[in-house]
N, C-alpha and C positions, 0 to 999 in steps of 0.2 A: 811683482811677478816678472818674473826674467822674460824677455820679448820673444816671440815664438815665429819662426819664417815659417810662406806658406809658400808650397809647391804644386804647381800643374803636375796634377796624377790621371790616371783612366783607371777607375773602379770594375773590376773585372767580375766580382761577384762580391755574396756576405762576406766583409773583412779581406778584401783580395784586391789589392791594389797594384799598378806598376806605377815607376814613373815614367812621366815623356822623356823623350832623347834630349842631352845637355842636363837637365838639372842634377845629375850625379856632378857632374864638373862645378854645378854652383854651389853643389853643400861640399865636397872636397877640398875643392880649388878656389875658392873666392871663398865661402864663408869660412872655412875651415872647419868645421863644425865635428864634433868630439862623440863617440859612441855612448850611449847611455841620455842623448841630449833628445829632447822633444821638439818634433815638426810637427807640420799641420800641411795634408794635402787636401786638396780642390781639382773637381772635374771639370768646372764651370756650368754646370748642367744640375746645379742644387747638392751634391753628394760633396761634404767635407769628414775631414777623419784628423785623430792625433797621432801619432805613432811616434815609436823609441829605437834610433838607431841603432847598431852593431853591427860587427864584423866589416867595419870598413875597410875598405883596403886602399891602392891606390888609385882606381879607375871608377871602382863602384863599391857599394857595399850591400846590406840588407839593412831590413826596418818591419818592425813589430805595428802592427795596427791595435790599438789600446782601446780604441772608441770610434764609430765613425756616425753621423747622421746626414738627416734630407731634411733642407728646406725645399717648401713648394715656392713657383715662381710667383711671384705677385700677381695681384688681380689685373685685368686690362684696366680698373677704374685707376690704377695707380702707374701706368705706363705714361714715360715721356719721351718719345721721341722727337730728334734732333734732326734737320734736313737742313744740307749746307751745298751751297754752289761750288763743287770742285776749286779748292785752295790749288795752290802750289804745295806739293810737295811738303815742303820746309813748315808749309802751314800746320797743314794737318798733323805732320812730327810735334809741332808745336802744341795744339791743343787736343789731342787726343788721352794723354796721362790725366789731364783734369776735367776730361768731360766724364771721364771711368769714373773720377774718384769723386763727383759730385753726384753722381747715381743717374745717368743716362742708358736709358733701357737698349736705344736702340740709333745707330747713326746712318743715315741715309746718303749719301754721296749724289748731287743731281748734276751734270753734265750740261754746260750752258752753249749759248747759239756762242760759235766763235771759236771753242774752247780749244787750246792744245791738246790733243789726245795724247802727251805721252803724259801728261798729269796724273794719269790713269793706265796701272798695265799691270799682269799678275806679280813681277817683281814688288813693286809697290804695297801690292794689296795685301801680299805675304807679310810683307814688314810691316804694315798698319794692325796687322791682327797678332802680330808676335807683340805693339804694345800696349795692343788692349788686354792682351793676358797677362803680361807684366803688371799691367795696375791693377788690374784684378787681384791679382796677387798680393799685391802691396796696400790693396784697400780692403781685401779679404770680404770681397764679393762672391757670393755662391754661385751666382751667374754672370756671365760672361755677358756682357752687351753685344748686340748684332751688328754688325756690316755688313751693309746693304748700299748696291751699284746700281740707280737706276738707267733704264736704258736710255731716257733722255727725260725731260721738260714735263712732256704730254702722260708719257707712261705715269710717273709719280705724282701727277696732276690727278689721272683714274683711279690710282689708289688710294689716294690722300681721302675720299668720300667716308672712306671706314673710320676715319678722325671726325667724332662731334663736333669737335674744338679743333679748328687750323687757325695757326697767327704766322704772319709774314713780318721779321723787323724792319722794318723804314723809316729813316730818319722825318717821313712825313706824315707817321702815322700817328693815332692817339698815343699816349703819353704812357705807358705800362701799368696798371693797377688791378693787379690780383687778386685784393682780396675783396672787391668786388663782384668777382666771377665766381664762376662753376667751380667748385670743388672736387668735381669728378669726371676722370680722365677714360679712355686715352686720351694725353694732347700733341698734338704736333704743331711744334715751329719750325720755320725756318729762317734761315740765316741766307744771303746773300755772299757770294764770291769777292775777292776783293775790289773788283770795278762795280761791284748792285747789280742789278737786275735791268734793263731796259726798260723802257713804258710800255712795250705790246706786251713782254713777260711782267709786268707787275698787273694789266691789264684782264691777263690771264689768271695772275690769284687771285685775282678779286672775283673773275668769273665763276672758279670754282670755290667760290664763299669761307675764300682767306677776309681776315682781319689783318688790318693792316696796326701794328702797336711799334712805338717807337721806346728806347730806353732815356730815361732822364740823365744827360753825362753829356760830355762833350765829345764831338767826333769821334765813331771807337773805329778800330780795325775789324775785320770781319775776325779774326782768333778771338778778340776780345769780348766782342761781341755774341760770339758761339758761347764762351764760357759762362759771362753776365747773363744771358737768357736761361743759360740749363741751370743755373744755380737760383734762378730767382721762379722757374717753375718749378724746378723738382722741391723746392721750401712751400711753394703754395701747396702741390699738392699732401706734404708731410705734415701741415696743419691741421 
């Protein structure tokens, strides 16, 4: 079966779709892609469809919706969210394609004491969420994972209570072993920025009843580390 792109649509009603702005340019101009050919669009919001090109032209074309359905979102018991000390930049570029495409519900951004504020500014924000809709795309995920900026430390410390299950990675923590545990989520980890955490902030997730789990491996980077965590929960909870 011939490979089928999927495109960021906004579903307007029954069988009434448009697309976002640019991806006329990416089935044109980059894929080249030929009238009569099969796409697959996504809102990110559960609503996917197939539909059959025509009347292309040079700028834009039209497109026949053939079929389209809803998935509903997952239950909260199969939610994973991912909470991470503001990277650089480069970081986050870095590990955000494969935190989408290992099935992360939701990434939380936490702002640490110290931190350089332009790490963080709607420039940025815009282009982190242009690549989560990219992998989406590319993972042909129904939903779009969240981005989420906490206001600091303390704020995401108050929320984190609505997580059963909170694990902090620390190279000083127990040793990772999930299939020991709960089987049902929501879970939240988090990850550490690339310097860790301080002792009064690790002091503090222990306060608000973090577990403290460490990965069996040698010294990782905090990207690496983002990734190995969200791949070896989101597998525990798919068991």
């Amino acid at each position: 079966m011939k490979h089928r792109f999927r495109f960021h649509g906004l579903r307007k009603g029954e069988l009434l779709w448009e697309l976002v702005a640019d991806e006329w340019h990416h089935i044109l101009k980059v894929l080249r892609l030929e009238e009569g050919e099969i796409i697959e669009l996504g809102d990110g919001q559960g609503w996917t469809a197939e539909a059959t090109l025509f009347e292309l032209g040079k700028q834009k074309g039209n497109f026949r919706i053939e079929r389209e359905s809803f998935q509903p979102k997952a239950p909260k018991s199969e939610e994973f969210t991912l909470g991470i000390g503001v990277l650089k930049p480069q970081g986050i570029d870095e590990i955000l394609p494969g935190l989408v495409e290992l099935g992360m519900n939701r990434l939380v951004l936490i702002p640490f004491f110290g931190m350089d504020r332009s790490r963080l500014n709607d420039k940025l924000l815009d282009r982190w969420q242009r690549q989560i809709v990219a992998a989406a795309k590319q993972a042909k995920t129904a939903w779009f994972p969240e981005l989420v900026v906490a206001k600091n430390l303390e704020s995401f410390l108050s929320r984190s209570e609505d997580f059963p299950e909170r694990y902090l990675l620390d190279p000083e923590g127990e040793v990772l072993k999930l299939e020991a545990g709960p089987k049902k989520g929501p879970w939240l980890a988090v990850v550490g920025s690339e310097g860790g955490w301080s002792e009064g902030e690790l002091e503090t997730f222990r306060s608000h009843g973090f577990k403290l789990l460490s990965i069996r491996a040698n010294i990782l980077r905090a990207t690496t580390a983002a990734l190995a965590t969200t791949a070896i929960f989101r597998q525990a909870l798919a068991e």
